[in-house]
Structures are given as C-alpha cells and as structure tokens.
C-alpha atoms as an extended CHARMM CRD file, in Angstrom:
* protein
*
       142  EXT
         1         1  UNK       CA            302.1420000000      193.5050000000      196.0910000000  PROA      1               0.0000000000
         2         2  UNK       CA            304.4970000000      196.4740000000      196.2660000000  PROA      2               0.0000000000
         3         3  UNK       CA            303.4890000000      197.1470000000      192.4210000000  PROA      3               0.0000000000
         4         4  UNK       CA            299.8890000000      197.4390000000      193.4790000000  PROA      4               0.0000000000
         5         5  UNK       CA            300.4860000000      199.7300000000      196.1310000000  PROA      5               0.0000000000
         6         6  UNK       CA            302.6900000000      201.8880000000      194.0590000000  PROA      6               0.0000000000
         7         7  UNK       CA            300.0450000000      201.8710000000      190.6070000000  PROA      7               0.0000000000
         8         8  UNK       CA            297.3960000000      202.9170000000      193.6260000000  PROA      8               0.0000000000
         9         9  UNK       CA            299.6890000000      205.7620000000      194.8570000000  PROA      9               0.0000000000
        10        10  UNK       CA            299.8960000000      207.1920000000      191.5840000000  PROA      10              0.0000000000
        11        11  UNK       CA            296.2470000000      207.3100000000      191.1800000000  PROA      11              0.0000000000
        12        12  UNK       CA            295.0960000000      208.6240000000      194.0700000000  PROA      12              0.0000000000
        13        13  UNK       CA            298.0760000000      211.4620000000      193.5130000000  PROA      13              0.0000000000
        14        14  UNK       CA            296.6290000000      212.1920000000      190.1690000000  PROA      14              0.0000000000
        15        15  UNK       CA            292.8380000000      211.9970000000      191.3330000000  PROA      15              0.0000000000
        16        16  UNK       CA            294.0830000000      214.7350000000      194.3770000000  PROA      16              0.0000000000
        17        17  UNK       CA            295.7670000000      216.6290000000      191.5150000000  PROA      17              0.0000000000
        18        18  UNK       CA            292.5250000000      216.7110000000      189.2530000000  PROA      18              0.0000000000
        19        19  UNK       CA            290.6470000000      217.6650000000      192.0700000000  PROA      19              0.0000000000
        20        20  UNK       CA            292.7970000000      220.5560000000      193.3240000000  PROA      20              0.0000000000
        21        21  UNK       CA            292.8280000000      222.0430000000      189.3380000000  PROA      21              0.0000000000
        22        22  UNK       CA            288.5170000000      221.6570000000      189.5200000000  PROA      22              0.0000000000
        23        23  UNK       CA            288.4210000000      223.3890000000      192.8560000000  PROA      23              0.0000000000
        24        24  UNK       CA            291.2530000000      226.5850000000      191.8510000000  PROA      24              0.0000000000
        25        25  UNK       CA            290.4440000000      227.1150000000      188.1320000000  PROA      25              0.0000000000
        26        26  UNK       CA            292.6070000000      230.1240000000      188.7870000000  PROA      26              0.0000000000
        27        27  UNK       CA            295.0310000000      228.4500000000      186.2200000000  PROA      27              0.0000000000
        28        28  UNK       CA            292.5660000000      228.5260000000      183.4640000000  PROA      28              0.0000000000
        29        29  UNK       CA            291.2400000000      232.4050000000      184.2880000000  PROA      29              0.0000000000
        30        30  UNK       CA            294.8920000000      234.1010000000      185.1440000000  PROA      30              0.0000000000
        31        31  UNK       CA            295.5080000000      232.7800000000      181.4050000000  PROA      31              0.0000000000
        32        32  UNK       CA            292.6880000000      234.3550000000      179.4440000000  PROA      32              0.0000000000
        33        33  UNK       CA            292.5360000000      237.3130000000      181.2030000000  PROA      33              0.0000000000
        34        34  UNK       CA            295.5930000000      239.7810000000      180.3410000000  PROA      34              0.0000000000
        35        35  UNK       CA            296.7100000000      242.4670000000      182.3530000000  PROA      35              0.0000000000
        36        36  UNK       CA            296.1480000000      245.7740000000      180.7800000000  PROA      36              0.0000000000
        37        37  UNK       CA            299.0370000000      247.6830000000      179.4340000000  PROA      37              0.0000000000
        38        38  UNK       CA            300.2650000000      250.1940000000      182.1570000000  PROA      38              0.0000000000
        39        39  UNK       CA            299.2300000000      253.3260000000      180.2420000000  PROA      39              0.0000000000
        40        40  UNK       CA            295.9040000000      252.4300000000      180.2540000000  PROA      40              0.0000000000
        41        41  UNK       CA            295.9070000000      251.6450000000      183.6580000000  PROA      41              0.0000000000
        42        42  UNK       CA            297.1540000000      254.9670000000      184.5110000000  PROA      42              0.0000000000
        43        43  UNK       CA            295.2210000000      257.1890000000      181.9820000000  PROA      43              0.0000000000
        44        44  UNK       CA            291.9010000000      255.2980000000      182.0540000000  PROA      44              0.0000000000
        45        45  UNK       CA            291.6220000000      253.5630000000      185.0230000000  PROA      45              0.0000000000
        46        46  UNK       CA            293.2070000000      255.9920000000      187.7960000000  PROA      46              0.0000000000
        47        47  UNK       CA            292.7670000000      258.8730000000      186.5690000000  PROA      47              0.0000000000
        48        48  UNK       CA            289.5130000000      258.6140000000      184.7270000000  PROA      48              0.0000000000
        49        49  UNK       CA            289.6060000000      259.7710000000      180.9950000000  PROA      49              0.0000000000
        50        50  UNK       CA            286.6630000000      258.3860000000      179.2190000000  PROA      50              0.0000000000
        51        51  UNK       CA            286.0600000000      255.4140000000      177.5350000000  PROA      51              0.0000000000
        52        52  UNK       CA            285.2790000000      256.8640000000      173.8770000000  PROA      52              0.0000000000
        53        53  UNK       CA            289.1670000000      258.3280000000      174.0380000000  PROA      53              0.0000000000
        54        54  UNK       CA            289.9160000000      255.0360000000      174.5410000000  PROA      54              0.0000000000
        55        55  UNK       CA            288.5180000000      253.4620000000      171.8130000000  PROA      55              0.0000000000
        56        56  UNK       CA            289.2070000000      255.5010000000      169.4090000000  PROA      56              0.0000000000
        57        57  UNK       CA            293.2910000000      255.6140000000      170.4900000000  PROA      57              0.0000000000
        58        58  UNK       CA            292.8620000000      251.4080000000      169.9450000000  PROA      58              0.0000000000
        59        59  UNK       CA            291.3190000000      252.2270000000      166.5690000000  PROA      59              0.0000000000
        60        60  UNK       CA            294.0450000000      254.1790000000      165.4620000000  PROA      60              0.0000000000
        61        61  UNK       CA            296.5140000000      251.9870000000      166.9120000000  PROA      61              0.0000000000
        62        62  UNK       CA            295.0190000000      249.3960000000      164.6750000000  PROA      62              0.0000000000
        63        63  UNK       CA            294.5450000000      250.9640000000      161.5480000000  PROA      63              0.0000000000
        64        64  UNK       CA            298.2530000000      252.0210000000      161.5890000000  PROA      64              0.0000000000
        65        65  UNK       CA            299.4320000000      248.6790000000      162.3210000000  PROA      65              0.0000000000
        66        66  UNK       CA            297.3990000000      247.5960000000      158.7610000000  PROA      66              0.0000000000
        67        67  UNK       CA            298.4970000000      250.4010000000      156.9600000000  PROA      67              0.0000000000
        68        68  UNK       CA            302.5240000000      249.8020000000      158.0460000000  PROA      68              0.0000000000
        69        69  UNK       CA            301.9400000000      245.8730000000      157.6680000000  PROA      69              0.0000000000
        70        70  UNK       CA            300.6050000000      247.0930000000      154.2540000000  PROA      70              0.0000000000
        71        71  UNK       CA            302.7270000000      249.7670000000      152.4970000000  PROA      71              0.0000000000
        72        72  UNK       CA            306.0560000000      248.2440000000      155.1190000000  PROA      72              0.0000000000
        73        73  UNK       CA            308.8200000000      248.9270000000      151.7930000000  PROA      73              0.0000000000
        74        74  UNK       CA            307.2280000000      252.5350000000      151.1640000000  PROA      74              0.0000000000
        75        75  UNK       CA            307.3590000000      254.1160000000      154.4330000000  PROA      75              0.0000000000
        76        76  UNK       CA            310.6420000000      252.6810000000      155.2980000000  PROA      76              0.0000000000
        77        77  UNK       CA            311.8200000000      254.2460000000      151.4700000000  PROA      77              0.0000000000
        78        78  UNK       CA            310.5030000000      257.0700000000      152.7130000000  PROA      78              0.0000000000
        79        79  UNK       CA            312.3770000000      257.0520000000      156.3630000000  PROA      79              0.0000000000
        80        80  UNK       CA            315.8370000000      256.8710000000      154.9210000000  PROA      80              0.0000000000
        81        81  UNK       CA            314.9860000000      259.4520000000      152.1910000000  PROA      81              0.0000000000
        82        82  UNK       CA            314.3270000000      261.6790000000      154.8790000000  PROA      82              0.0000000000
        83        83  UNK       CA            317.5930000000      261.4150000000      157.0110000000  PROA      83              0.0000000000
        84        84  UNK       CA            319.2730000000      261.4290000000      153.5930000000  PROA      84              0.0000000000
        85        85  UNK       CA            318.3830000000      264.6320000000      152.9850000000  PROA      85              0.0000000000
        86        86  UNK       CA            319.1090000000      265.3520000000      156.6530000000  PROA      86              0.0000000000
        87        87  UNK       CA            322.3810000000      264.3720000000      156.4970000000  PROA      87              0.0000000000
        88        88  UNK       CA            323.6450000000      266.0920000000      153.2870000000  PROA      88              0.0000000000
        89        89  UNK       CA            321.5000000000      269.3740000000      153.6470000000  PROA      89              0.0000000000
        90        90  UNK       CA            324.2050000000      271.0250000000      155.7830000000  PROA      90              0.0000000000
        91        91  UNK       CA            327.2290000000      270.0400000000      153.4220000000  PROA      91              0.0000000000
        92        92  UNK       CA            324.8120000000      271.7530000000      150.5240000000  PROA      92              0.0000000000
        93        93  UNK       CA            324.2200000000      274.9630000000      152.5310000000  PROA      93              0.0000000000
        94        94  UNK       CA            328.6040000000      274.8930000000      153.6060000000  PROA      94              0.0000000000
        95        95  UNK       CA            328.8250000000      274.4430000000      149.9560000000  PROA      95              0.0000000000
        96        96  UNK       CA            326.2950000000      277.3710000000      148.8140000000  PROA      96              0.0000000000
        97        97  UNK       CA            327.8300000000      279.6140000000      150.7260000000  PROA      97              0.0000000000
        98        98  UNK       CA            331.5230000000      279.1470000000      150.1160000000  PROA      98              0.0000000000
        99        99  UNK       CA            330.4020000000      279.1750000000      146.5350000000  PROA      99              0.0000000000
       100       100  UNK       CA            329.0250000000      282.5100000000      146.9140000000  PROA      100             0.0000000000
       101       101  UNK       CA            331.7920000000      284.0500000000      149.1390000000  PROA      101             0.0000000000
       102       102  UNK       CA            334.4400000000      283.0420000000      146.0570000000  PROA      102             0.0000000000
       103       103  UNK       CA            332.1060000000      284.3030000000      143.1800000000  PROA      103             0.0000000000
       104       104  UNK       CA            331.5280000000      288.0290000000      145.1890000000  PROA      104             0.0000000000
       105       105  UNK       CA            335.7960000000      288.1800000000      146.3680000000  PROA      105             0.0000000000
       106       106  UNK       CA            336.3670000000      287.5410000000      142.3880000000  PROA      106             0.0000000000
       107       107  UNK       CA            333.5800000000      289.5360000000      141.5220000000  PROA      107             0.0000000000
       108       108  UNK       CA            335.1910000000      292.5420000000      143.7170000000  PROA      108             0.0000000000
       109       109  UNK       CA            338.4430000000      291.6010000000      142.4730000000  PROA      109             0.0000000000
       110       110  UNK       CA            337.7300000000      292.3510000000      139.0810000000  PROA      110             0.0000000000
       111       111  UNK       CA            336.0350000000      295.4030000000      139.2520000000  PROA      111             0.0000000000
       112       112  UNK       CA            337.4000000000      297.2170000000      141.7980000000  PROA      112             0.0000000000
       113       113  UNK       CA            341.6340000000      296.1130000000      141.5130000000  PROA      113             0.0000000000
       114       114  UNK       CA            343.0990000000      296.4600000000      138.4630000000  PROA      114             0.0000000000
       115       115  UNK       CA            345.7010000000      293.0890000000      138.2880000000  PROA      115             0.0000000000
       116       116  UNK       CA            346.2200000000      292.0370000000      134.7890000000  PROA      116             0.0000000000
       117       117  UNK       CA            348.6230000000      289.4550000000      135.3390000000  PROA      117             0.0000000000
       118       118  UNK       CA            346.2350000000      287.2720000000      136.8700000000  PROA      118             0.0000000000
       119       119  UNK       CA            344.6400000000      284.6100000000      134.9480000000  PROA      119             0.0000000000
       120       120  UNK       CA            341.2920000000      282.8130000000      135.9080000000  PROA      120             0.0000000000
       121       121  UNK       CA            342.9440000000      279.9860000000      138.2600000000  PROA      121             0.0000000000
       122       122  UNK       CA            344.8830000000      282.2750000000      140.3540000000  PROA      122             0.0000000000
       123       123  UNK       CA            342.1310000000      284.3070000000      140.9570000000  PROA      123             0.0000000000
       124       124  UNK       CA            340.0110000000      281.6540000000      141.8740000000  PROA      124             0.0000000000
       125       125  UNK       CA            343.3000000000      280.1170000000      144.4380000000  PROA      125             0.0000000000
       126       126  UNK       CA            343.1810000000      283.7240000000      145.6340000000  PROA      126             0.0000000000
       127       127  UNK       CA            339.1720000000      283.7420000000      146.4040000000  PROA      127             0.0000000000
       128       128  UNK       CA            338.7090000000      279.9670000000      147.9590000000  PROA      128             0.0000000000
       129       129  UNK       CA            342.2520000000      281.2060000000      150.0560000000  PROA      129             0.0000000000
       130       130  UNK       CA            340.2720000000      284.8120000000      151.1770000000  PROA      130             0.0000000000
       131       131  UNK       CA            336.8080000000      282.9610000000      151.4990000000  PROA      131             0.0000000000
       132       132  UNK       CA            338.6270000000      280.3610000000      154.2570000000  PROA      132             0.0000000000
       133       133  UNK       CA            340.4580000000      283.0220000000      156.1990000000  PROA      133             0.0000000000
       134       134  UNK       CA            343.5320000000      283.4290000000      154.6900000000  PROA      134             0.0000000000
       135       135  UNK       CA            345.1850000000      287.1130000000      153.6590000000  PROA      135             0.0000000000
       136       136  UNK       CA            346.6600000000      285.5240000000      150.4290000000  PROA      136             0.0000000000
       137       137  UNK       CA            345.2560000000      289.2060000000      148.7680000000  PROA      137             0.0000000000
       138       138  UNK       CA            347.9770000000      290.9830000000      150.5070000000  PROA      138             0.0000000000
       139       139  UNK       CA            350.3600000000      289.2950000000      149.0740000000  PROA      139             0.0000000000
       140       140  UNK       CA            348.7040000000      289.5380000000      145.4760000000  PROA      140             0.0000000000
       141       141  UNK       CA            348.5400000000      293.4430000000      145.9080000000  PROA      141             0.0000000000
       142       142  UNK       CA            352.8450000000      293.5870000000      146.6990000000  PROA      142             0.0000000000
C-alpha cells in the first residue's frame, strides 16, 4: 500500500509540475528572446538614432565577419608585417643617421685636415668615436 501511495505522489507532483510550466511559459519565451547588446540599447533605443544606421552597422558587422572568416591567414600576414616594420623602422632611421654623421665627419676630415698618417680604419674609429660624442679628434690633431 505504501508503494501505491508513493507511485501516486509522484504523479500528481509531476502533473502540478506540467501544469505550472503550461500556465508560466516564461521559460520557453526568456529563452528565444535575447537581450540586446548594451550599445544598442544605449544608441538606438535611449537615445533614438534611427533604424536605417542600424542596419546598415549589422550589415557591415556581417560582411566583415565573412570576409575575416574568409581571407583569416592574409590579414593576420598582413598584421604582423605591419608591427614588423613598426618595430625595426626606428633602428633603420638610428642607423641612417649615424651612417650619415660618420660619412660627413670623414668627409670633413679629408678635405679640410691634412693627416696623412691615417689610413681608412682609423679614420672611420675616429668618425663612429666623434659621431657618438666622444672628442677622440683632439687627440688625432696632437
């Protein structure tokens, strides 16, 4: 007898159960509707930009989504090429222009002071030495 009371408990809880779900189908509706994202909430809904701004930002939010899906390996390439360039273009300008400074100071130094004693590689000790602050000329000259 207590096995016939407890099978009958159980299907009166479910039967109250089904009928609670029929009568709130909130379940069912909270699930399928989203919430909108919070910028359009703000942009469209409070403060009121149209409608055709709207679709046309979705548009374009979905036609870049194909196109990165789509060309993924390029555009990434592309990204690092990019900050590679970045990222060495100062060491090539520091280069450039310590490159110049040495070829004017040797430049100078050969038209301008007459040293024949010096060959090529102490000239060129002498211009990185003048081109990075040093006074390695004065001592050159005594």
């Amino acid at each position: 007898m207590d096995r016939k009371d407890s099978i009958k408990e159980k299907e009166i809880k479910r039967s109250t159960n089904d009928q609670i779900r029929k009568r709130n189908p909130s379940n069912k509706i909270s699930i399928k509707e989203k919430r909108l994202p919070w910028w359009v909430e703000l942009l469209f809904v409070q403060i009121g930009l149209p409608e055709k701004l709207l679709i046309k930002i979705l548009k374009t939010k979905k036609e870049i989504r194909e196109i990165y899906r789509n060309e993924k390996k390029l555009i990434l390439g592309l990204i690092l090429f990019i900050f590679t360039i970045g990222y060495i273009q100062p060491l090539i300008n520091y280069s450039k222009t310590k490159l110049n400074c040495q070829r004017s100071f040797k430049n100078y130094i050969l038209k301008n002071k007459s040293l024949p004693d010096l060959n090529i590689s102490e000239l060129r000790m002498i211009a990185v030495n003048f081109c990075n602050g040093g006074e390695e000329i004065d001592n050159v000259k005594n």
